[in-house]
N, C-alpha and C positions, 0 to 999 in steps of 0.2 A: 944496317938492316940485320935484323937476328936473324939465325938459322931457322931453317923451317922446324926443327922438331924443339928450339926450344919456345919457338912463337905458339907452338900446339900445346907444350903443356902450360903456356903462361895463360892462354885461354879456358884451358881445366879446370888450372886453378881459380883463376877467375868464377867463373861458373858454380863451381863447390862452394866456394865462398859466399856467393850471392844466396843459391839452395840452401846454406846451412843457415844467415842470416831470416832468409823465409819461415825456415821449422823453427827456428827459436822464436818468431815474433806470432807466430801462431798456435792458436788455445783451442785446446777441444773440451767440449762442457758439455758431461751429457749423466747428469745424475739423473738415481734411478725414481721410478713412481710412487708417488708418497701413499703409505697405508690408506684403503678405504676407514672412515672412521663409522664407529657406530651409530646406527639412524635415530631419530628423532623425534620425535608426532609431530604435526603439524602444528600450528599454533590455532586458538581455539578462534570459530567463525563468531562475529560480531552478531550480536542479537538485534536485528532489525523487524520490528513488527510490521506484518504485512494485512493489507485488508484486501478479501474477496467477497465483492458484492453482488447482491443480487435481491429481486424487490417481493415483495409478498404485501396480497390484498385481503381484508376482509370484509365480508357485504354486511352492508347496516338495514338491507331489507326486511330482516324479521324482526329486527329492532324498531324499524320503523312501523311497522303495519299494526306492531301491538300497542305503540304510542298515541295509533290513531283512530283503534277502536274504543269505539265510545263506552264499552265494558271495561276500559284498564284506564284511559284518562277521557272522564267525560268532555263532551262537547258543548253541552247543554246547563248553565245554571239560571237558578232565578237568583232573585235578592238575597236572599238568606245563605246564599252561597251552595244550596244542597243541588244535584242535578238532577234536572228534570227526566222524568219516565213516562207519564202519564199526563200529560198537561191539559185533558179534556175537561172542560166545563170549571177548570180553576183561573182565577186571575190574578196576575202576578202586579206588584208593582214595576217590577223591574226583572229585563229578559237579556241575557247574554247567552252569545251563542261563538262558538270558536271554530275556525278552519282547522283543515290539517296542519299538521306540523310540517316544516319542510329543514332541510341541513342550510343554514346558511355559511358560507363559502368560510373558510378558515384565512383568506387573507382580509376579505370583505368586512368579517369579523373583529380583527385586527385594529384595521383602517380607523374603526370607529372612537367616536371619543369615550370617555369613562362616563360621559350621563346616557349616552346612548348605548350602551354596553346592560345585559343583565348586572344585576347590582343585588349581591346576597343578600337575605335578611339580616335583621341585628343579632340572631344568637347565631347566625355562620361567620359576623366579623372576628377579624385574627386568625380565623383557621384557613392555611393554604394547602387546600389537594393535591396531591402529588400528579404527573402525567400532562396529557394536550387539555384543552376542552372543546370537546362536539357542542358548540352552539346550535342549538333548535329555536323557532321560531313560527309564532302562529298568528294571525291578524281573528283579535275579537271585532264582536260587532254586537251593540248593547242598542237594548229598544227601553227607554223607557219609560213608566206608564202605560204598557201595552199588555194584552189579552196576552196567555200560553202562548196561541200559535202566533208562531212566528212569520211578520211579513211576508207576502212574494217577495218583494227585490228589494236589490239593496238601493240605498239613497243614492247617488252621484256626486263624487266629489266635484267640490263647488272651490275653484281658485279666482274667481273674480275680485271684487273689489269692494264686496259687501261684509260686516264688519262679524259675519259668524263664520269662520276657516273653518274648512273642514281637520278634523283632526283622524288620525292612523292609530287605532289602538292594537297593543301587540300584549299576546302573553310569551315571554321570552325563557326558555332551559338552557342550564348547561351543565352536561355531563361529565366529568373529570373521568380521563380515563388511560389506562398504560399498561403495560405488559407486565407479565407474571412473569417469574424464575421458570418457572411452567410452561410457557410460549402459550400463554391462554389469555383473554384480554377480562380487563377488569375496569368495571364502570360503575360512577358513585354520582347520585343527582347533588350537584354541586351548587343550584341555585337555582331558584324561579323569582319571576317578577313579570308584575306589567308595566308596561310605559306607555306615553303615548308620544310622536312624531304628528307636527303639520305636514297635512299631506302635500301642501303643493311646494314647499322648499325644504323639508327632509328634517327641521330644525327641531329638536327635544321637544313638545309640550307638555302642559298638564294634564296627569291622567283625571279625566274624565271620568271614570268608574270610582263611586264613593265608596269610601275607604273600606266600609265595611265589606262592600260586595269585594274589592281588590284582593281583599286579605281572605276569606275563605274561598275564592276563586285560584288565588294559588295554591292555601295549603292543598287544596282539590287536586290539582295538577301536578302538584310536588308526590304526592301521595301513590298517584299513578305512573311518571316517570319510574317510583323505582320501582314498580312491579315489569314495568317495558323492559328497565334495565337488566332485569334477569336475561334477554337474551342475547343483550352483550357479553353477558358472561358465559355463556356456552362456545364462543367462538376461542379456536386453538388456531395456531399456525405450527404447530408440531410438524405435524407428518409434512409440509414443505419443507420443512429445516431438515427433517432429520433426513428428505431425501438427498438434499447437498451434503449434507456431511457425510454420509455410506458413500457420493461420489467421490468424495476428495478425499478419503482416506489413503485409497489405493495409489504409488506408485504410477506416473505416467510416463509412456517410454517416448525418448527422440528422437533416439537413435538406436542400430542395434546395441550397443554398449554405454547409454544415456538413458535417466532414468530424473524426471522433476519427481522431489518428494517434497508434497504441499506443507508436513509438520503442521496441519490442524492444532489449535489450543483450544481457542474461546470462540464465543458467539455473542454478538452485541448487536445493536441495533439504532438508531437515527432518531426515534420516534415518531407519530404519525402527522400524516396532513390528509385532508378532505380531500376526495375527488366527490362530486355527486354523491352518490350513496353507496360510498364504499370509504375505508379508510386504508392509506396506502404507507408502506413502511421499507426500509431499507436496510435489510441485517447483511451484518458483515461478520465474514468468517475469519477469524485473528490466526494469522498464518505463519513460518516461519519456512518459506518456500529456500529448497538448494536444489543443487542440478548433482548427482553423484553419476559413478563412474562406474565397470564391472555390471557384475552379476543385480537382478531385480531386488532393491533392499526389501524390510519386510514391510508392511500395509501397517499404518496405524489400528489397536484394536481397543482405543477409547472407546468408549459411547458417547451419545451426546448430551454434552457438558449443558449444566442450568444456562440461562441467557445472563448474560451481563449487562448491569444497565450504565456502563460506563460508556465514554464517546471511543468510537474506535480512529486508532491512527489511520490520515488518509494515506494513499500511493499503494505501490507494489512492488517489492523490494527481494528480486532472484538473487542469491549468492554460488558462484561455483569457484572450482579449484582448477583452472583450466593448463592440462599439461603440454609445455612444449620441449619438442626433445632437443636434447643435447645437442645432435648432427646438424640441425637445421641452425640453431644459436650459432656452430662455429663454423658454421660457412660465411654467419652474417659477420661474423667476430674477424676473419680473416681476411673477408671481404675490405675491409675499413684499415687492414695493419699490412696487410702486404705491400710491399714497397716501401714503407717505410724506414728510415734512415736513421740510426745515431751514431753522431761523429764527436771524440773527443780530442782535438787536435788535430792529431797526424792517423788518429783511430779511429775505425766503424765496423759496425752491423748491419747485415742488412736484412728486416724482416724478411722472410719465405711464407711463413704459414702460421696460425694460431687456431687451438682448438678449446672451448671448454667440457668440462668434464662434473659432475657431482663428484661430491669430497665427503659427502655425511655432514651430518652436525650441522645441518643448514648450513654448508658451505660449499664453494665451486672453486675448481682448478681451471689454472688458464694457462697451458702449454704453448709457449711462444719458440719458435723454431728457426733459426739467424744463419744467417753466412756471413765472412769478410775478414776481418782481423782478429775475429774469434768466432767460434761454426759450432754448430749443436742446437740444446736445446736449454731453457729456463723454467723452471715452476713457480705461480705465482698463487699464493691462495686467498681468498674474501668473502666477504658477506652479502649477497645478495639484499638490496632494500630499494623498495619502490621510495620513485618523486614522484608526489600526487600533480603537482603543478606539470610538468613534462608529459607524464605518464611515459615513464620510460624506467627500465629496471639497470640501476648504477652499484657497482660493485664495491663496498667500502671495506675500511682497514687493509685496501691491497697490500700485501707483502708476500716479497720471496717466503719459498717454503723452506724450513729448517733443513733439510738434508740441503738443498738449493744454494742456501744460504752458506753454508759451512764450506760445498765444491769450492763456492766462487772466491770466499774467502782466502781459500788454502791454494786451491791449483789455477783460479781465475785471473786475467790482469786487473790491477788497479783501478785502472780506469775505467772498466766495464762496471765494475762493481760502485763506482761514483759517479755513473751517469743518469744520465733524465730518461731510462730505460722503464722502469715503475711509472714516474707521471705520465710516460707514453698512454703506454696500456692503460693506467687508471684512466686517462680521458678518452680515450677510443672504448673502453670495454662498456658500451652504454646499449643495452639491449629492447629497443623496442617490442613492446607489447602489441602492435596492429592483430597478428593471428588470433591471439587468445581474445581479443575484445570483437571482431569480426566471428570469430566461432560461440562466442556469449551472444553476441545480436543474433545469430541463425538458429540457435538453441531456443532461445526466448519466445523470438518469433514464430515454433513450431507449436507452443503453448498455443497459441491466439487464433480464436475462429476454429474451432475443430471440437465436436465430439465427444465429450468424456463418457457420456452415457446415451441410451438411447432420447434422453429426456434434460440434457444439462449440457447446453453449448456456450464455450466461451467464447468474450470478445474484449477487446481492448486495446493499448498501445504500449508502442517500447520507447519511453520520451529519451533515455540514454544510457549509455553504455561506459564504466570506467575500471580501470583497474585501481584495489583499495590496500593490496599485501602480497606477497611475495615470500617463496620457502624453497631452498633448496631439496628434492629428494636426490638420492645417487642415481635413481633412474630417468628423472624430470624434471624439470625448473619446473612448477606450482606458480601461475600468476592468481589472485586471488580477486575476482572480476564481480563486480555487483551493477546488476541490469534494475533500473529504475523505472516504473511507467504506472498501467492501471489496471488491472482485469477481474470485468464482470462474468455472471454468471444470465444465460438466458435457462430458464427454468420452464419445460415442456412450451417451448417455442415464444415464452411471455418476458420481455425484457422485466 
């Protein structure tokens, strides 16, 4: 048994030995913060055309009422095609007489076959008018061999089985018509004709009215449609346009420090279709809508731009730059790395904490902070770049930072600096997008159903929300979000 004082220093030594073994196997790593580098612009927003619609009508009543006075297209001919004024004490051979004119239906119209269709004369074939056609329609009713005045009543159609059908004589117009650069409408009598229809199954027949009466019974009618159609041409839809475009010029705020600017361009429209006696249309305002950030930008101070007769793109398409900060990124960053282990053999680390940081240059730092068999802290720098597929923001080219690089090199152990230490972090450093695409949906939404003017409410939908780009600033990761859907305009209460 040894003495007690040299059992106490064999213990000492013991103990020193072990202590000094510890500090030779342990690495402190704590290089310093790599320079901010200088900033960037952001990379430029993708041009997506947007359309805001909203409907505009014009009345065809004064168009109609001039087509149906008997001063602008008579009602009355006789055979020689001239119309009648005076019919007292003259006798005609032959007596036609015309109803009003009425709109018939633009799909009605359509439907119909090419022999039942107005059908141009021979010097209109080959020319095609530009625009819709307002089909007009009017039922004659021809006596003839009869005195001036014309019958009390009309005969009754006869659909039995006796071998004289009754037949539907029509004088048929159609108007070509479309909008001016001018928001003014413009109409051209694009054809006349008579036909006639059996009237008890609807089927083409012969017209009835000899040829000669047929042909100056229309030029008659043609003659007078285009004096009617002077007051189609008085009709503007300006002042509706131009009141949507003074709305949408302005800046609308969402927030205090949010601000949708619509970036107005162009003005287009759909072309017309029939309601009753009005013609209905659907212009769309060609938009280049983003959501900005700070202080109110400034108001578009275009005028309003000529109409474009091209189709406009359909949807609605918000673009913003939605910022999330850094603190909240590397909690989530941390969240995912603490704990985390890497062992090389007989050696490890063990994560503590990880934070990221802007770097400039469209780049981020990721401060990873360790205990164990080496303690401190590592820098790690990369590229922010969105997965469309994921929607998740992934950090590429990860690598140590050069100063980083160089500690571990020179004062680091081997083995640290040969570990799965980077593809940790590159597979954990994956940064979902939920806030910035959540704060895009409640942004958007503030758009819809509210107000702009006393006289122009919106309404519509947000069919969906994705994130499309990603930018590092030094003050905020930049996720680059574009909200998809639809929004019209109700214009003084009238969808």
């Amino acid at each position: 048994m040894l003495p007690p004082l040299r059992h106490k220093a064999l213990i000492a030594l013991s103990i020193t030995v072990s202590l000094t073994g510890c500090l030779a196997k342990e690495h402190v790593l704590r290089p310093p913060s790599p320079m901010i580098l200088p900033s960037t612009p952001p990379p430029l927003s993708p041009v997506v055309e947007s359309s805001i619609s909203f409907p505009v009508q014009i009345n065809l009543t004064r168009f109609l009422n001039a087509a149906n006075d008997e001063n602008v297209v008579p009602k009355t001919f006789d055979q020689s095609g001239i119309p009648i004024k005076h019919s007292k004490g003259a006798e005609r051979r032959y007596y036609v007489e015309r109803d009003d004119f009425a709109i018939a239906r633009s799909d009605a119209y359509q439907s119909m076959s090419p022999d039942q269709r107005v059908m141009p004369r021979d010097w209109w074939k080959g020319i095609d008018l530009p625009g819709t056609r307002l089909p007009l329609t009017a039922d004659l009713h021809s006596y003839p061999n009869t005195h001036a005045q014309p019958p009390a009543g009309r005969v009754p159609v006869d659909c039995g089985t006796g071998h004289e059908r009754a037949k539907r004589t029509m004088v048929n117009g159609s108007i070509a018509i479309e909008m001016t650069p001018n928001y003014s409408l413009s109409g051209t009598v694009a054809d006349v004709a008579v036909s006639a229809m059996d009237a008890c199954n609807s089927r083409v027949a012969t017209v009835d009215l000899p040829q000669e009466v047929k042909n100056r019974l229309t030029d008659s009618v043609r003659e007078g449609l285009n004096q009617a159609v002077a007051h189609l041409n008085t009709s503007t839809i300006r002042t509706q346009v131009d009141e949507v475009w003074n709305g949408l010029r302005a800046p609308i705020q969402l927030e205090p420090n949010s601000w949708l600017q619509f970036n107005i361009d162009k003005i287009k429209h759909n072309g017309f279709s029939i309601g009753g006696q009005r013609l209905d249309d659907t212009i769309h305002v060609v938009a280049n809508p983003v959501i900005v950030f700070g202080p109110e930008p400034p108001a578009i101070t275009a005028g309003l731009p000529q109409l474009d007769t091209q189709l406009a793109s359909p949807g609605y398409h918000v673009v913003a730059d939605i910022p999330l900060d850094y603190a909240s990124l590397s909690q989530s960053l941390a969240g995912r790395l603490q704990g985390k282990r890497i062992a090389v053999k007989g050696d490890f680390i063990l994560i503590t904490d990880a934070s990221i940081f802007g770097l400039g240059g469209n780049q981020v730092l990721l401060k990873i902070v360790f205990t164990g068999d080496a303690i401190g802290h590592l820098y790690f720098v990369g590229k922010p770049e969105m997965n469309a597929l994921t929607q998740t923001v992934q950090i590429s080219g990860l690598r140590l930072d050069a100063a980083t690089e160089q500690l571990l090199q020179k004062d680091g152990p081997d083995w640290l600096y040969r570990s799965s230490l980077q593809d940790l972090i590159g597979g954990e450093a994956l940064l979902g997008m939920t806030p910035a695409i959540d704060r895009m949906r409640d942004l958007t939404t503030k758009v819809l159903n509210r107000a702009l003017t006393p006289t122009i409410t919106t309404y519509g939908t947000v069919a969906s929300v994705q994130g499309i780009g990603v930018f590092a600033d030094v003050n905020a990761l930049y996720v680059r979000v574009m909200s998809d859907g639809s929004v019209n305009l109700k214009v003084d209460g009238k969808q």
